[in-house]
N, CA, C and O atoms as a GROMACS GRO file, in nm:
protein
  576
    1UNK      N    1  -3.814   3.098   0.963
    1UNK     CA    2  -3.720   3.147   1.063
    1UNK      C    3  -3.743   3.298   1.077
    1UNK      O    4  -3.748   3.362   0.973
    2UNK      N    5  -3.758   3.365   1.199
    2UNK     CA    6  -3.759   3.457   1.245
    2UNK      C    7  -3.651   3.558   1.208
    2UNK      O    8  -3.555   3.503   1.154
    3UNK      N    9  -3.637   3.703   1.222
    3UNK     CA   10  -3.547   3.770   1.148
    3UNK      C   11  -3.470   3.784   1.266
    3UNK      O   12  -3.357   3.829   1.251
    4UNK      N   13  -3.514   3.751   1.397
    4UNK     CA   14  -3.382   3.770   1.551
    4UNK      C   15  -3.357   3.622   1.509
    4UNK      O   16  -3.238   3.629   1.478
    5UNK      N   17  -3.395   3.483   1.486
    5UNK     CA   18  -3.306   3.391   1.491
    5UNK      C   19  -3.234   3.371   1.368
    5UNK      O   20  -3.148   3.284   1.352
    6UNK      N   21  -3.274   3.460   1.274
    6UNK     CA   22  -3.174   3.408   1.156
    6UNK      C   23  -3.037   3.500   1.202
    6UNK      O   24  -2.921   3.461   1.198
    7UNK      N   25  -3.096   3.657   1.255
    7UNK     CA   26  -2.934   3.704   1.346
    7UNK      C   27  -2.873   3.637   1.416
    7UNK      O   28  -2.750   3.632   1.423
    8UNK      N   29  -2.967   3.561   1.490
    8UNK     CA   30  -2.870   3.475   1.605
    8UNK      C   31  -2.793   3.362   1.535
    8UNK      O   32  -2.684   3.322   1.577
    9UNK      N   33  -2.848   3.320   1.439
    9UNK     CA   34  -2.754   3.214   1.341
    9UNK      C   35  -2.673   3.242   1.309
    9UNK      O   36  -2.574   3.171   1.330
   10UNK      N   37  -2.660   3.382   1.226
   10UNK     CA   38  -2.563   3.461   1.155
   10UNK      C   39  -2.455   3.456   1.256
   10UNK      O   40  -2.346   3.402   1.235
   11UNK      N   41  -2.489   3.513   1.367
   11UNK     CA   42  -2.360   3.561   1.441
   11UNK      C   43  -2.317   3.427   1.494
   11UNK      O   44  -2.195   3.410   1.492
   12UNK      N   45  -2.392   3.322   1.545
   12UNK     CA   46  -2.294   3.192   1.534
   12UNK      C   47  -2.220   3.146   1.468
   12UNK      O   48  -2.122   3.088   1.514
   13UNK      N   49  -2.243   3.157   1.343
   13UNK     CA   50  -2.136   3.108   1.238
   13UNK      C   51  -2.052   3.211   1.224
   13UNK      O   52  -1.936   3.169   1.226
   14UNK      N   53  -2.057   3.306   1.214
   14UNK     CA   54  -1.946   3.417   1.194
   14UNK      C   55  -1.869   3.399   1.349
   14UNK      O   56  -1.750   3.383   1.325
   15UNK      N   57  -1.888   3.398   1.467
   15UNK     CA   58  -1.817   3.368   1.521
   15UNK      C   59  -1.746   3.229   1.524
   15UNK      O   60  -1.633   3.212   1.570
   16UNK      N   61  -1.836   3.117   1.461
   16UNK     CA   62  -1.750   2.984   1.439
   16UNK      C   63  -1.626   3.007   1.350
   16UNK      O   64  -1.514   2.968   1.385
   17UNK      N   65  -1.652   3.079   1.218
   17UNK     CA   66  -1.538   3.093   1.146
   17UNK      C   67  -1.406   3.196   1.185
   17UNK      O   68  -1.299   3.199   1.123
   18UNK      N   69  -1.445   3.290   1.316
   18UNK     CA   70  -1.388   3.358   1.359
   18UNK      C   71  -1.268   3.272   1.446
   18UNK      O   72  -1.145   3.268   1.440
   19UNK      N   73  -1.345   3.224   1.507
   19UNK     CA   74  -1.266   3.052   1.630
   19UNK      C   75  -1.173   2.983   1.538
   19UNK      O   76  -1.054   2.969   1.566
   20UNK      N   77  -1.222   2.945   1.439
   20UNK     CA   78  -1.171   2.834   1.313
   20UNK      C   79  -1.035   2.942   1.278
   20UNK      O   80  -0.921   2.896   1.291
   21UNK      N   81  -1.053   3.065   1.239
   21UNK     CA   82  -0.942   3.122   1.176
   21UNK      C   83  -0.853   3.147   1.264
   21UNK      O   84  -0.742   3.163   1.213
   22UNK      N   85  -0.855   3.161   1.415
   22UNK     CA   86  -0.763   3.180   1.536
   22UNK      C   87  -0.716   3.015   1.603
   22UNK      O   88  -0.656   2.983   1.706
   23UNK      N   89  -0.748   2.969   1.538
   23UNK     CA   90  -0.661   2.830   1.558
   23UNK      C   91  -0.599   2.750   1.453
   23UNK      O   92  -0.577   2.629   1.462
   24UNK      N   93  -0.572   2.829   1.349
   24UNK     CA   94  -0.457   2.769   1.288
   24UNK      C   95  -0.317   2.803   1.379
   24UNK      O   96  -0.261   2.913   1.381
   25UNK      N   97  -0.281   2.703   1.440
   25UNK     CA   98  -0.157   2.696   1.480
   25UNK      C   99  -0.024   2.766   1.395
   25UNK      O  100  -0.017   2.770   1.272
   26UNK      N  101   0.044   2.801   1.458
   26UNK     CA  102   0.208   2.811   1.412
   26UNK      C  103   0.287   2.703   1.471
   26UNK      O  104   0.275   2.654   1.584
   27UNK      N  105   0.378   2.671   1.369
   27UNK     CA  106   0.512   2.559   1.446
   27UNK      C  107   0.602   2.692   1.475
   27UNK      O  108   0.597   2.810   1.441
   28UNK      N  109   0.704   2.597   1.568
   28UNK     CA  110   0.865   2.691   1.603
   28UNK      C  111   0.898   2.762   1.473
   28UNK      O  112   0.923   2.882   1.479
   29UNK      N  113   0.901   2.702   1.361
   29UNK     CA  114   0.961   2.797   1.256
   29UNK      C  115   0.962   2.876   1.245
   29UNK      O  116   1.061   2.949   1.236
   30UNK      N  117   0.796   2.918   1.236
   30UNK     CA  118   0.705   3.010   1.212
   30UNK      C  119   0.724   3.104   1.327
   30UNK      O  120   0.754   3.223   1.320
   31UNK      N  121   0.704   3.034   1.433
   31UNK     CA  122   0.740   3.142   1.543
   31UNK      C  123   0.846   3.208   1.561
   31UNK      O  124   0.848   3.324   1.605
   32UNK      N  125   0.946   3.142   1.530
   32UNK     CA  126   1.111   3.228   1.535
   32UNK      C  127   1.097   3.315   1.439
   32UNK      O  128   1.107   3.432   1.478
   33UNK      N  129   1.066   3.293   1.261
   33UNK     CA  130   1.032   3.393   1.173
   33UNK      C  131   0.972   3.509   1.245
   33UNK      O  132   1.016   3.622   1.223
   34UNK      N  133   0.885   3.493   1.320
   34UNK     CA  134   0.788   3.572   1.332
   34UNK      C  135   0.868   3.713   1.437
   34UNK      O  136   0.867   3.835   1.420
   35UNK      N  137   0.942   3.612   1.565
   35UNK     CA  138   0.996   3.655   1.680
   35UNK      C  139   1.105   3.799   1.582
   35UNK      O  140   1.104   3.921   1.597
   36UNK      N  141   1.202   3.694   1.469
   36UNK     CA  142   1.290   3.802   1.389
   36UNK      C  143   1.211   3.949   1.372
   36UNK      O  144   1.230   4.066   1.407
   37UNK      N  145   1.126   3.884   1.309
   37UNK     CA  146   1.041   3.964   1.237
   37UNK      C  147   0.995   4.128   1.320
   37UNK      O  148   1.006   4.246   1.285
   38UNK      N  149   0.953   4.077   1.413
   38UNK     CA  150   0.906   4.164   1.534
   38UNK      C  151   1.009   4.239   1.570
   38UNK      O  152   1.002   4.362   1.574
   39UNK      N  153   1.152   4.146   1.610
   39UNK     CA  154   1.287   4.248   1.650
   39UNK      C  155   1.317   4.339   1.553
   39UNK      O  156   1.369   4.449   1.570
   40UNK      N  157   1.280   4.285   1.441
   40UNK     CA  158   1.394   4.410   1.411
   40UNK      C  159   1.232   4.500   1.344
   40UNK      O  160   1.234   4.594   1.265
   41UNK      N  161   1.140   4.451   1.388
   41UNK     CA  162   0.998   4.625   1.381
   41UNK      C  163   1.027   4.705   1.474
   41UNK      O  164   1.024   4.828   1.465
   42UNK      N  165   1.066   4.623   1.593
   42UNK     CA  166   1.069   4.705   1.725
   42UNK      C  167   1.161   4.706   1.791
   42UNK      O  168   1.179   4.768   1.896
   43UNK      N  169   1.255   4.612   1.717
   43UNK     CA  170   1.344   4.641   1.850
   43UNK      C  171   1.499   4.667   1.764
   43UNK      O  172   1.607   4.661   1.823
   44UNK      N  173   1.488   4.693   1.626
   44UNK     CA  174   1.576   4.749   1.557
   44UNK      C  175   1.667   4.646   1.487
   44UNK      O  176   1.761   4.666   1.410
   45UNK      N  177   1.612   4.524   1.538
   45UNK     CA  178   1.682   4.375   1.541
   45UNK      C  179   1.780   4.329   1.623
   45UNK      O  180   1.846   4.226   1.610
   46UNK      N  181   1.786   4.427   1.727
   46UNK     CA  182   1.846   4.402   1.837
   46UNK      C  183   1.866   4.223   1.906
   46UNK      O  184   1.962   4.151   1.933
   47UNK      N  185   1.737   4.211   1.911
   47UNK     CA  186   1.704   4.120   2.011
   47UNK      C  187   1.668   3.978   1.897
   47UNK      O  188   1.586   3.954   1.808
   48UNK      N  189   1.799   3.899   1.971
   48UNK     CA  190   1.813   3.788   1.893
   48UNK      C  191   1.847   3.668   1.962
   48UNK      O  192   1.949   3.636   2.022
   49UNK      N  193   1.741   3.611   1.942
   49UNK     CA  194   1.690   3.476   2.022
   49UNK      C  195   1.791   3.332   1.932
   49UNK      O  196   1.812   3.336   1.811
   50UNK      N  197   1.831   3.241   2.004
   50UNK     CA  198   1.899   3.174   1.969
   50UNK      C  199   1.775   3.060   1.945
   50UNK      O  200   1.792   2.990   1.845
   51UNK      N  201   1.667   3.034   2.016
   51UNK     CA  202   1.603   2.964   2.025
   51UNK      C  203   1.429   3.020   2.061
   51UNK      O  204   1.416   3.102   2.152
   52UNK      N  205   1.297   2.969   1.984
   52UNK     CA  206   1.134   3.022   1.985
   52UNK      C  207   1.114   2.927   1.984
   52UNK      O  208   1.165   2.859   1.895
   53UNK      N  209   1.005   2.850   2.112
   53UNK     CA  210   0.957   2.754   2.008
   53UNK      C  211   0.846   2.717   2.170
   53UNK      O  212   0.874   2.742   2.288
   54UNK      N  213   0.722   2.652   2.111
   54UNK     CA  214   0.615   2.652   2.198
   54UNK      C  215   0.632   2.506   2.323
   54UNK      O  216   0.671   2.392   2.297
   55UNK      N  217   0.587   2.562   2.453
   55UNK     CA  218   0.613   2.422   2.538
   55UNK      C  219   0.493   2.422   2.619
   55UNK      O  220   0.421   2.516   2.652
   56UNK      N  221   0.487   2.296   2.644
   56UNK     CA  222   0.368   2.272   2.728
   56UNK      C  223   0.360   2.252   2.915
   56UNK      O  224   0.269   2.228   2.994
   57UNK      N  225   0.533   2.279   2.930
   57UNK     CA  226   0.489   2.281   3.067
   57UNK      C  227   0.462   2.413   3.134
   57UNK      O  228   0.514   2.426   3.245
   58UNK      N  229   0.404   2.496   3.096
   58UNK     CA  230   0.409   2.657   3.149
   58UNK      C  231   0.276   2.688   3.145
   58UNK      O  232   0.228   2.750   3.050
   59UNK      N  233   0.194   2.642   3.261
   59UNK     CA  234   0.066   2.648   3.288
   59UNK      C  235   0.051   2.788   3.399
   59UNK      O  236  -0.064   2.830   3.408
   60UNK      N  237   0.137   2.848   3.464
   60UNK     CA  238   0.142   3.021   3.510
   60UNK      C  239   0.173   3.108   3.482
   60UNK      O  240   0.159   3.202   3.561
   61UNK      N  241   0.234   3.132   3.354
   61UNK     CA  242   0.302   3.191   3.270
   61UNK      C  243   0.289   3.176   3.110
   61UNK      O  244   0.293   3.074   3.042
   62UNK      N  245   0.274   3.307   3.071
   62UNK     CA  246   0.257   3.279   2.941
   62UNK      C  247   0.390   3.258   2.840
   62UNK      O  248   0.384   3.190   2.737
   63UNK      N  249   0.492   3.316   2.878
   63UNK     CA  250   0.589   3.293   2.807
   63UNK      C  251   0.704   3.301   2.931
   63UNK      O  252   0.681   3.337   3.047
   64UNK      N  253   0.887   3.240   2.849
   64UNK     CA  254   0.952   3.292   2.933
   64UNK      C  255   1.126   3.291   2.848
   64UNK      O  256   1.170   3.242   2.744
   65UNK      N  257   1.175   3.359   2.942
   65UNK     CA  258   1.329   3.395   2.849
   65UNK      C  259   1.447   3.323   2.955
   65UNK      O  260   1.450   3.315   3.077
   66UNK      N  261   1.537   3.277   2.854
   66UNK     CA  262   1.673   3.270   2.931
   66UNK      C  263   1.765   3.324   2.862
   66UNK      O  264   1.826   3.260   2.777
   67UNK      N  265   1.792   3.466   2.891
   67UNK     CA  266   1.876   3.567   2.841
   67UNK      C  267   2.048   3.498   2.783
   67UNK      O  268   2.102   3.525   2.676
   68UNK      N  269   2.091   3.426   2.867
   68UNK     CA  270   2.211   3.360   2.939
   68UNK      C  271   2.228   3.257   2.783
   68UNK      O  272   2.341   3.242   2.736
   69UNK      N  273   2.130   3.205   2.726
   69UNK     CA  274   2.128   3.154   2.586
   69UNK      C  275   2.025   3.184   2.506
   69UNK      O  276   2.001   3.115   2.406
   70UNK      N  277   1.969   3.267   2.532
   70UNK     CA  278   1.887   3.303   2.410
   70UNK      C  279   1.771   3.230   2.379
   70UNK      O  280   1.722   3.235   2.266
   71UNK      N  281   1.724   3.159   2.474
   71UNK     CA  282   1.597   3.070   2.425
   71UNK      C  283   1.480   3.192   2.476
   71UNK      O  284   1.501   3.285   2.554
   72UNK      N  285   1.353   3.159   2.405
   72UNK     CA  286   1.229   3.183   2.442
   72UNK      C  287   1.159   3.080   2.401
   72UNK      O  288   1.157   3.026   2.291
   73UNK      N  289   1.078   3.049   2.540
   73UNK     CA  290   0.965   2.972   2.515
   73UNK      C  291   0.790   3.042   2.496
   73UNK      O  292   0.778   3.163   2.514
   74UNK      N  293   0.687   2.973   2.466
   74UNK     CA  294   0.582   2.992   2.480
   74UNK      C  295   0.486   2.934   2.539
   74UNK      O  296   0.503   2.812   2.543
   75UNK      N  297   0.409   2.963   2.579
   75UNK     CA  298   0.310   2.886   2.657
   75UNK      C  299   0.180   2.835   2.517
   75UNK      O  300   0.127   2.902   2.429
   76UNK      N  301   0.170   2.702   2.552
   76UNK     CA  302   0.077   2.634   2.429
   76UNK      C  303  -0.080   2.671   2.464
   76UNK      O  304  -0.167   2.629   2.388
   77UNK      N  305  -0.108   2.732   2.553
   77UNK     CA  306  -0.202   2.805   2.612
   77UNK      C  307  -0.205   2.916   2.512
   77UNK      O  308  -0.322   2.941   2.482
   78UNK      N  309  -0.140   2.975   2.465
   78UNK     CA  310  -0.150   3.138   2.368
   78UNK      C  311  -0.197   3.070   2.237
   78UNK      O  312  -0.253   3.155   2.167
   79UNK      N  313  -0.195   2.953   2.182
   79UNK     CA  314  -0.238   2.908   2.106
   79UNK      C  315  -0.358   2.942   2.045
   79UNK      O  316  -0.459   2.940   2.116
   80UNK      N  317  -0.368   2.973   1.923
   80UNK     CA  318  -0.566   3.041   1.926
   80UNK      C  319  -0.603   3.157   1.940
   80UNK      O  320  -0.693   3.211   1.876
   81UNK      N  321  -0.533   3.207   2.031
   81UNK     CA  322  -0.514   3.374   2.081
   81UNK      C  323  -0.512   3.488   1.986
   81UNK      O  324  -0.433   3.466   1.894
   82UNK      N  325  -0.581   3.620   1.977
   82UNK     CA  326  -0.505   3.638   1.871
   82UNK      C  327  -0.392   3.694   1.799
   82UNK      O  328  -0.288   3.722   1.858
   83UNK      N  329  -0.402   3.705   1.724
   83UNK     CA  330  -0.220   3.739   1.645
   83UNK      C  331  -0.177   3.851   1.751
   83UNK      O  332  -0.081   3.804   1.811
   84UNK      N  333  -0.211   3.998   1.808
   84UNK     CA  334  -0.165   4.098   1.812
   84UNK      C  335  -0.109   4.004   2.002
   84UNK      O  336   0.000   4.016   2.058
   85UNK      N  337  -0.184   3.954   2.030
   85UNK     CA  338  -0.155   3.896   2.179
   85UNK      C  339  -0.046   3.872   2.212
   85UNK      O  340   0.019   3.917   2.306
   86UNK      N  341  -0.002   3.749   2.084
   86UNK     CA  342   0.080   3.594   2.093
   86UNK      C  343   0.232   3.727   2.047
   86UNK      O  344   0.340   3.722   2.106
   87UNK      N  345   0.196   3.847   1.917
   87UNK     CA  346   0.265   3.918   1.948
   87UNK      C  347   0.351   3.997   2.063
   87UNK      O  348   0.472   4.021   2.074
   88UNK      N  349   0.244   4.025   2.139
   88UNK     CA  350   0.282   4.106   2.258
   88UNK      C  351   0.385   3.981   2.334
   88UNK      O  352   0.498   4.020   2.364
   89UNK      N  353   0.361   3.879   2.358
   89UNK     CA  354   0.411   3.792   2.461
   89UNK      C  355   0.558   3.775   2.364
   89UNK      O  356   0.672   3.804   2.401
   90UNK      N  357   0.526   3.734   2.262
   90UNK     CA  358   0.668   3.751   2.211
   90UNK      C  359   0.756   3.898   2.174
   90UNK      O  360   0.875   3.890   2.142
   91UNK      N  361   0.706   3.991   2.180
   91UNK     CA  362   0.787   4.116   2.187
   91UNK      C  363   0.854   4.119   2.383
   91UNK      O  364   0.972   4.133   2.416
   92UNK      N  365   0.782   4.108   2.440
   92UNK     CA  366   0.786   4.126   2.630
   92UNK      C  367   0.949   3.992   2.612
   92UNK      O  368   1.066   4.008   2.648
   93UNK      N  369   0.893   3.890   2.553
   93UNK     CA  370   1.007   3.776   2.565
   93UNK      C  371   1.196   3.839   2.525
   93UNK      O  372   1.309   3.842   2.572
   94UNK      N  373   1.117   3.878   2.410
   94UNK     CA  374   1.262   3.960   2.304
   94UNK      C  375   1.286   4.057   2.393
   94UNK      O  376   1.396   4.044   2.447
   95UNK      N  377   1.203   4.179   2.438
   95UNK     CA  378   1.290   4.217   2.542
   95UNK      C  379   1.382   4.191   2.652
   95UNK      O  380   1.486   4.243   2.694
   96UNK      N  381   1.317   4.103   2.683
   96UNK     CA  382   1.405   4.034   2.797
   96UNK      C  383   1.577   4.015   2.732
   96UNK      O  384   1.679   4.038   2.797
   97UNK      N  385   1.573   3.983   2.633
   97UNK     CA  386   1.695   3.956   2.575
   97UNK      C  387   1.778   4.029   2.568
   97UNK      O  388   1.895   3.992   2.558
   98UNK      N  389   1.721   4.222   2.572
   98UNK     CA  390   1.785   4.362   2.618
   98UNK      C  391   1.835   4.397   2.775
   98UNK      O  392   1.943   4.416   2.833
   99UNK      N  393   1.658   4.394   2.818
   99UNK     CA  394   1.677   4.428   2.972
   99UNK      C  395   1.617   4.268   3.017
   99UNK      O  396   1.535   4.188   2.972
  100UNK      N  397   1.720   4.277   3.146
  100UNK     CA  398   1.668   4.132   3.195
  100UNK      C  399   1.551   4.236   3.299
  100UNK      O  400   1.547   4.358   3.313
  101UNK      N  401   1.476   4.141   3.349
  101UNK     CA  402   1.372   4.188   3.488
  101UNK      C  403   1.305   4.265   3.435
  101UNK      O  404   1.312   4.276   3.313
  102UNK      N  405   1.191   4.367   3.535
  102UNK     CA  406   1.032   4.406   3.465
  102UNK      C  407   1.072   4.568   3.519
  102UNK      O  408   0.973   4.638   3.542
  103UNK      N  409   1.185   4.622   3.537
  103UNK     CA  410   1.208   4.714   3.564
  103UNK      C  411   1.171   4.826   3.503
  103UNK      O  412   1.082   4.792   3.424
  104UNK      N  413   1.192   4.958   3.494
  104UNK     CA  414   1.118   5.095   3.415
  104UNK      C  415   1.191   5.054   3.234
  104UNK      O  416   1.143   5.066   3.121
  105UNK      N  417   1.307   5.012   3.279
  105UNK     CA  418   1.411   5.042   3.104
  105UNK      C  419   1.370   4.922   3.085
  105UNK      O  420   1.471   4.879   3.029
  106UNK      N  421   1.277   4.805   3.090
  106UNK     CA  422   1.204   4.742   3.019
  106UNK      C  423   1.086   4.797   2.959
  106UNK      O  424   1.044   4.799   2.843
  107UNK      N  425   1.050   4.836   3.053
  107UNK     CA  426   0.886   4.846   3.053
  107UNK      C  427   0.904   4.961   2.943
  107UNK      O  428   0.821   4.947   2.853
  108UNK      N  429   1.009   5.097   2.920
  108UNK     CA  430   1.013   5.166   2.822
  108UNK      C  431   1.037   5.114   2.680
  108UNK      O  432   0.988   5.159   2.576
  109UNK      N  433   1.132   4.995   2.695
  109UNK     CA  434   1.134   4.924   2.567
  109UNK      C  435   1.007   4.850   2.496
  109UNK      O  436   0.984   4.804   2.384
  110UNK      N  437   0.947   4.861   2.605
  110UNK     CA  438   0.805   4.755   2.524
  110UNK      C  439   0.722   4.828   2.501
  110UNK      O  440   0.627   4.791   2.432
  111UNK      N  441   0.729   4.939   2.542
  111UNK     CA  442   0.659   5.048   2.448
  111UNK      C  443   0.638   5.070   2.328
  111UNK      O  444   0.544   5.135   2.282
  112UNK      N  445   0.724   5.019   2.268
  112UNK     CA  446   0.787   4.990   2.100
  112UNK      C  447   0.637   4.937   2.042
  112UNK      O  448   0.595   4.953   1.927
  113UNK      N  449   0.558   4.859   2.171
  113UNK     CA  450   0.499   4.749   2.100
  113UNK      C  451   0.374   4.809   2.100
  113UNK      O  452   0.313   4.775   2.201
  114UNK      N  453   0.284   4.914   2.002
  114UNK     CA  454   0.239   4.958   2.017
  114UNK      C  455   0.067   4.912   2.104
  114UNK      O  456  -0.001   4.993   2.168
  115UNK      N  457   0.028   4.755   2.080
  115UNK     CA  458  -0.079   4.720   2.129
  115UNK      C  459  -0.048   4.607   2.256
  115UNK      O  460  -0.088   4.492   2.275
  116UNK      N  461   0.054   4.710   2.343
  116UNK     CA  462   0.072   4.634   2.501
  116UNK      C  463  -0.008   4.622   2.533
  116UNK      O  464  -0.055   4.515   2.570
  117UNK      N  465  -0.075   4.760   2.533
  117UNK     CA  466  -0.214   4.749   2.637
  117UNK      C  467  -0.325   4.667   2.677
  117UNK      O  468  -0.371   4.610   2.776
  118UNK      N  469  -0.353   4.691   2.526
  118UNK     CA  470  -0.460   4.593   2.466
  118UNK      C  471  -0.422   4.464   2.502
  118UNK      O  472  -0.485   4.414   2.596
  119UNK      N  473  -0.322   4.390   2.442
  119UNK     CA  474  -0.288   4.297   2.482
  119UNK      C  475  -0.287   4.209   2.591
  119UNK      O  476  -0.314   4.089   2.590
  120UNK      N  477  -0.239   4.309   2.724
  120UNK     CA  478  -0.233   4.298   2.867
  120UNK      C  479  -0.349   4.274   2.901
  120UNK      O  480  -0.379   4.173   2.966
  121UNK      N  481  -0.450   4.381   2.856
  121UNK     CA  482  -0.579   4.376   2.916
  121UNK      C  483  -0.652   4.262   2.848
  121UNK      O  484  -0.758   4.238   2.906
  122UNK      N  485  -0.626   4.176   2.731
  122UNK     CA  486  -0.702   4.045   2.693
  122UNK      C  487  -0.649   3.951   2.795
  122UNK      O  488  -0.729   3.891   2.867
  123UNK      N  489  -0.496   3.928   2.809
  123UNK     CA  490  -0.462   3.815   2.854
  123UNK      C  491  -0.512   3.834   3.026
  123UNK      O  492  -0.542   3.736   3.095
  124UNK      N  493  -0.514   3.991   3.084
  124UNK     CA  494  -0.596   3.962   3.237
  124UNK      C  495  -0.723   3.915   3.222
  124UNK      O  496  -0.774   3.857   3.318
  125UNK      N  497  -0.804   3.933   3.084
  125UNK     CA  498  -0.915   3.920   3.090
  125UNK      C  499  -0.951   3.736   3.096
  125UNK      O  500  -1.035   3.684   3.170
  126UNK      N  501  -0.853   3.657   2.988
  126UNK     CA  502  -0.828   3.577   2.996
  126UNK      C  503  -0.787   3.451   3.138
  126UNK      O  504  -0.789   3.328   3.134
  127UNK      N  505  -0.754   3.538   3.246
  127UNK     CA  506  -0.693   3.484   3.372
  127UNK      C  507  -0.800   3.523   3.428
  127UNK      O  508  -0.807   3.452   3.528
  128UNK      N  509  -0.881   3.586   3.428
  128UNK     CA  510  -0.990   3.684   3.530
  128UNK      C  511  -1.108   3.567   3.484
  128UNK      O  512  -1.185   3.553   3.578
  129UNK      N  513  -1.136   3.502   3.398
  129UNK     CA  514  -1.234   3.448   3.314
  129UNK      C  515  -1.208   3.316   3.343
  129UNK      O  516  -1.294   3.228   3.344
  130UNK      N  517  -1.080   3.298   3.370
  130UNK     CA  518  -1.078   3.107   3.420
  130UNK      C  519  -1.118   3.097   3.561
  130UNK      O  520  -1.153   2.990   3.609
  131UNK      N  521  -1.114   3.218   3.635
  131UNK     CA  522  -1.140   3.187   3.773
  131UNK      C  523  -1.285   3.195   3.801
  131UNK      O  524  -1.322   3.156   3.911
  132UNK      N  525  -1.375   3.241   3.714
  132UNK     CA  526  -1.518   3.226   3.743
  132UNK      C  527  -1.615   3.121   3.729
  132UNK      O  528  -1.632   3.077   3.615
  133UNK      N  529  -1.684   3.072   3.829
  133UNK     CA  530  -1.765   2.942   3.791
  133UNK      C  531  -1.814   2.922   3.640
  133UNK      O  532  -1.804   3.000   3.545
  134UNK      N  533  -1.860   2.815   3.643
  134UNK     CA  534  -1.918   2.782   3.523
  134UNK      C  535  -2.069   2.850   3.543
  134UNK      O  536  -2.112   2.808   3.650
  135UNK      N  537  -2.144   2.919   3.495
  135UNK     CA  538  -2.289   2.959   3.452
  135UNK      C  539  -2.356   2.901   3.361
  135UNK      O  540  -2.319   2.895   3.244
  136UNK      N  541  -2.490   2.839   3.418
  136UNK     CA  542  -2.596   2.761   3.360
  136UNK      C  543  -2.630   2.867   3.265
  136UNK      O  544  -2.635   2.982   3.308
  137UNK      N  545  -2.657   2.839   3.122
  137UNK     CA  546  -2.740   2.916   3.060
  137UNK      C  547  -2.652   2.986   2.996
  137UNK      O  548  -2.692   3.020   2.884
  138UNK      N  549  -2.478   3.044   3.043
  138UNK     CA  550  -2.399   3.080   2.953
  138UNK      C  551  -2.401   3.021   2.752
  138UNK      O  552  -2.436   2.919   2.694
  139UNK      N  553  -2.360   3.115   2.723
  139UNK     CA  554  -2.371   3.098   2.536
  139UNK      C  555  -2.490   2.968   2.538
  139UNK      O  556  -2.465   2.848   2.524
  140UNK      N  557  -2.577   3.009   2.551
  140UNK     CA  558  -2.718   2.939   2.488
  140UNK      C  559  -2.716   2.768   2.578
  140UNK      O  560  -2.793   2.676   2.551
  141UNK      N  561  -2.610   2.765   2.682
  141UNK     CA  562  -2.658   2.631   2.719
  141UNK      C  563  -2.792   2.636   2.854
  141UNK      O  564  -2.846   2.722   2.924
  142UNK      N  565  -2.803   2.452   2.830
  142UNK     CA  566  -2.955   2.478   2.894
  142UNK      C  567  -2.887   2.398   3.051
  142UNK      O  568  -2.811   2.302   3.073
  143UNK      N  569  -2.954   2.487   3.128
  143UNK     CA  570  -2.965   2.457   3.302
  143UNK      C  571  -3.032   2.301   3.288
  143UNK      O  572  -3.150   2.269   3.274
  144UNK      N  573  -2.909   2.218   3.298
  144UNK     CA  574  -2.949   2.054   3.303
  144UNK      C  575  -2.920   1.986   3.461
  144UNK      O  576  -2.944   1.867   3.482
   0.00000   0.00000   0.00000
């Protein structure tokens, strides 16, 4: 074996185990722990959800709040994603639980969350990436 295909091996498997470690799932438990967890990093523990827990009908949206009782849902799509992401969507959710709507005194509260950005910019990248054809020859496949 060549010393470029034993790299190219290398980095397949390191990215396989990379894939493998971003899909251990969380249940609701875990996620509400998690949701606490987050409020009171960022949001002082303010923001207290009566209800976290992941659903599958929210195929335009990644997450969503009903202030009015305290639920947040998730989109089973964030699944896999990684941690700092599934974060962000659940900090944006917990806000909601402060300020309702996407107004400035939201958008200042989620500031709290220090890797919005980042975040934002995976999940557009994520939406930007489903809308492009499929490419022959993408990750090593062969033009059949």
């Amino acid at each position: 074996m060549s010393e470029a295909e034993e790299q190219r091996w290398v980095t397949v498997m390191l990215d396989k185990l990379a894939a493998q470690e971003s899909r251990k799932m969380l249940g609701d438990a875990e996620l509400a722990e998690r949701a606490e967890r987050l409020s009171a990093q960022y949001f002082a523990g303010r923001a207290r959800p009566a209800s976290v827990r992941w659903v599958t009908n929210q195929n335009t949206r990644w997450g969503s709040c009903t202030p009015a009782e305290g639920s947040i849902r998730l989109s089973h799509r964030l699944q896999g994603m990684p941690e700092y992401v599934v974060d962000y969507v659940l900090c944006h959710e917990l806000a909601h639980l402060l300020v309702p709507g996407h107004g400035p005194d939201f958008w200042r509260l989620l500031e709290s969350y220090p890797r919005t950005e980042r975040a934002r910019g995976y999940l557009e990248g994520v939406v930007a990436a489903a809308r492009l054809p499929h490419v022959p020859g993408a990750r090593g496949e062969r033009d059949t």
